[in-house]
MIDODO-317199 format. One record per residue (C-alpha): residue in one letter; x, y, z. Coordinates in steps of 0.02 Angstrom, whole numbers, padded with zeros to 5 digits, always signed. Example, Ala and Ser with C-alpha at 12.3 -4.5 7.8 and 13.67 -1.06 7.14 Angstrom:
% residues 2
 residuo     xx     yy     zz
       A +00615 -00225 +00390
       S +00684 -00053 +00357
% end
This chain:
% residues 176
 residuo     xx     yy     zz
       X -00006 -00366 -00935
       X +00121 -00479 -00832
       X +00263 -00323 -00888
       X +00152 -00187 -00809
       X +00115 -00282 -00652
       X +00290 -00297 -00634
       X +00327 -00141 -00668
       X +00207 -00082 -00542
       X +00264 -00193 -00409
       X +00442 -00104 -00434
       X +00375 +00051 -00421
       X +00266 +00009 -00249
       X +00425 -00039 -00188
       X +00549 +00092 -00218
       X +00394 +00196 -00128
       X +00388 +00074 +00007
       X +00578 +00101 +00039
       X +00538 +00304 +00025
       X +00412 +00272 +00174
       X +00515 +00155 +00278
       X +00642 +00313 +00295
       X +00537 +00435 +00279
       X +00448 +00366 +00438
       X +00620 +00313 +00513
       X +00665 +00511 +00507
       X +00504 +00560 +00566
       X +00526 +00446 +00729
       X +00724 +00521 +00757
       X +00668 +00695 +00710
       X +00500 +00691 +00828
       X +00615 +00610 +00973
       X +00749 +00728 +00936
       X +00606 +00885 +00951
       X +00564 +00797 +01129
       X +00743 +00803 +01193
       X +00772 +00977 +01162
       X +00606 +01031 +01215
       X +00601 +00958 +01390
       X +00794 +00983 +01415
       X +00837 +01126 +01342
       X +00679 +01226 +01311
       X +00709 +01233 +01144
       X +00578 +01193 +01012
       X +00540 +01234 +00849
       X +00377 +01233 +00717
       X +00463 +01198 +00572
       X +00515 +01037 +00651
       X +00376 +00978 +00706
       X +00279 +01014 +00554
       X +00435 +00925 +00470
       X +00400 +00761 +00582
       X +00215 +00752 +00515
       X +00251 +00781 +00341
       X +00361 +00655 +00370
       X +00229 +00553 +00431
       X +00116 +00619 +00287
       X +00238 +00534 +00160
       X +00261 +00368 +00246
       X +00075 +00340 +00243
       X +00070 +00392 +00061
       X +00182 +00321 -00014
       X +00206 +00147 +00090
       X +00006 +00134 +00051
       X +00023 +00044 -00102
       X +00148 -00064 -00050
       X +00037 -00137 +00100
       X -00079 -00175 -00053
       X +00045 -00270 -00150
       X +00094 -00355 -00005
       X -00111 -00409 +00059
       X -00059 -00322 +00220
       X -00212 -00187 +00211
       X -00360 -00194 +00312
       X -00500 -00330 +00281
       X -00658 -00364 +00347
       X -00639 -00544 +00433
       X -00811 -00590 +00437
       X -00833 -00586 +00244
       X -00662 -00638 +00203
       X -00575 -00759 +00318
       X -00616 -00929 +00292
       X -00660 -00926 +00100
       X -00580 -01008 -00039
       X -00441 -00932 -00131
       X -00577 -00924 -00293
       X -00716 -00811 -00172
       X -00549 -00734 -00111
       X -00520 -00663 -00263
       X -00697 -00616 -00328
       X -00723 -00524 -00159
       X -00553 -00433 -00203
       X -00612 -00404 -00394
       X -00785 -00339 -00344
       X -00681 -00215 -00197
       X -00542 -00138 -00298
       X -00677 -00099 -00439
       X -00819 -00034 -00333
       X -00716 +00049 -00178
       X -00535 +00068 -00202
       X -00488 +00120 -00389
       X -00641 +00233 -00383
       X -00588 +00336 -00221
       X -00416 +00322 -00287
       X -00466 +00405 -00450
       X -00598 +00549 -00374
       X -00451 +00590 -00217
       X -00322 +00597 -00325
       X -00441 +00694 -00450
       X -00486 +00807 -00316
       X -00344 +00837 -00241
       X -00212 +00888 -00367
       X -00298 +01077 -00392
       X -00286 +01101 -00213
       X -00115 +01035 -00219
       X -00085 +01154 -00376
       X -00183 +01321 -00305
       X -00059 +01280 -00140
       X +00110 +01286 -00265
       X +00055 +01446 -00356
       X +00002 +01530 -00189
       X +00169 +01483 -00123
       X +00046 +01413 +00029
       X +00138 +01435 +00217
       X +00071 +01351 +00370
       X +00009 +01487 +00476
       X +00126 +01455 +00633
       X +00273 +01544 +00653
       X +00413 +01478 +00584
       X +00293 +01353 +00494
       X +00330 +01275 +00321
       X +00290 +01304 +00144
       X +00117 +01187 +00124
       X +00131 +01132 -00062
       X +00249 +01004 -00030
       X +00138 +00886 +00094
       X -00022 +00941 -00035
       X +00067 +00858 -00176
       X +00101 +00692 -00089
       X -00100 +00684 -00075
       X -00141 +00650 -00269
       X +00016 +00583 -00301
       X +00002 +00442 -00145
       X -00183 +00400 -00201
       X -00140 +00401 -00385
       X -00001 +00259 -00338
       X -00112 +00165 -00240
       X -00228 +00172 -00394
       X -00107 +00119 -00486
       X -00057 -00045 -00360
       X -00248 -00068 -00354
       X -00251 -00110 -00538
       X -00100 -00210 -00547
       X -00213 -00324 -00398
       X -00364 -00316 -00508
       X -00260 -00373 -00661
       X -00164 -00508 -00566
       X -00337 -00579 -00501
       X -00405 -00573 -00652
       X -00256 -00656 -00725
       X -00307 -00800 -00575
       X -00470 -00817 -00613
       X -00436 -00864 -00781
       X -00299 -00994 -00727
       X -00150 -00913 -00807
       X -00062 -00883 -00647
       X -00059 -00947 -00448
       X -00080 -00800 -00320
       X -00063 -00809 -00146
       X -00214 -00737 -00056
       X -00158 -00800 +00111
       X -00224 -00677 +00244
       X -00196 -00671 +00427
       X -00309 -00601 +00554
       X -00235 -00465 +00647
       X -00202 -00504 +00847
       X -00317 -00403 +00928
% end
């Protein structure tokens, strides 16, 4: 169990570094779209559609790493304040009721849409868009990583609940 934890901590990572640059050249190519635009008149669709892709990506595939890392969102009122023990019930009784289940029934979902859109040879309808399948792919792919993350956290809690390992569940509030 410890081995595929691991394993899937590696993997979160080497996705995490994919959506650090893919955001990175989303930022330089979506500044780089407003210099030309409002200095030399010059734009293009394919770039912008590019920059959000881009953007698609990052949130994809950095997802599971904001998992790994206890950085997602949380609801304060039922979760700040309680021992690490609650802590990790209330994330046992979430990653089995909400998040493996949406992971599974998106990623489910969305890989014959992402499949039709490769076949088709999908194109964004703007002119001088992009091929579509590309983006479509990251959808079941992204969700079927962070379902992936979301068991290693349900198998490392579980691992804490029996005593066989420490975690740390520290969580801050974000500054609002």
């Amino acid at each position: 169990m410890q081995a595929f934890i691991r394993w899937v901590d590696t993997l979160s990572r080497w996705f995490g570094v994919l959506a650090s640059c893919a955001l990175f050249a989303a930022c330089m190519i979506s500044a780089g779209n407003a210099v030309l635009r409002y200095t030399l008149g010059i734009g293009s669709n394919a770039w912008l559609e590019v920059q959000w892709y881009l953007f698609g990506i990052a949130v994809f595939a950095g997802a599971p790493m904001l998992l790994k890392l206890n950085e997602h969102v949380r609801v304060d009122v039922i979760y700040g304040g309680r021992s690490p023990r609650t802590k990790a019930w209330i994330d046992v009784i979430g990653l089995l009721v909400v998040l493996l289940p949406l992971c599974g029934i998106v990623a489910w979902l969305a890989w014959p849409f992402a499949v039709a859109s490769f076949l088709q040879q999908e194109h964004s309808p703007s002119a001088g868009g992009l091929i579509r399948w590309p983006i479509k792919v990251a959808m079941p792919i992204g969700f079927a990583l962070l379902g992936l993350q979301g068991l290693a956290e349900l198998l490392r809690r579980i691992d804490f609940l029996r005593g066989r390992t420490e975690l740390d569940i520290h969580y801050e509030r974000p500054l609002q």
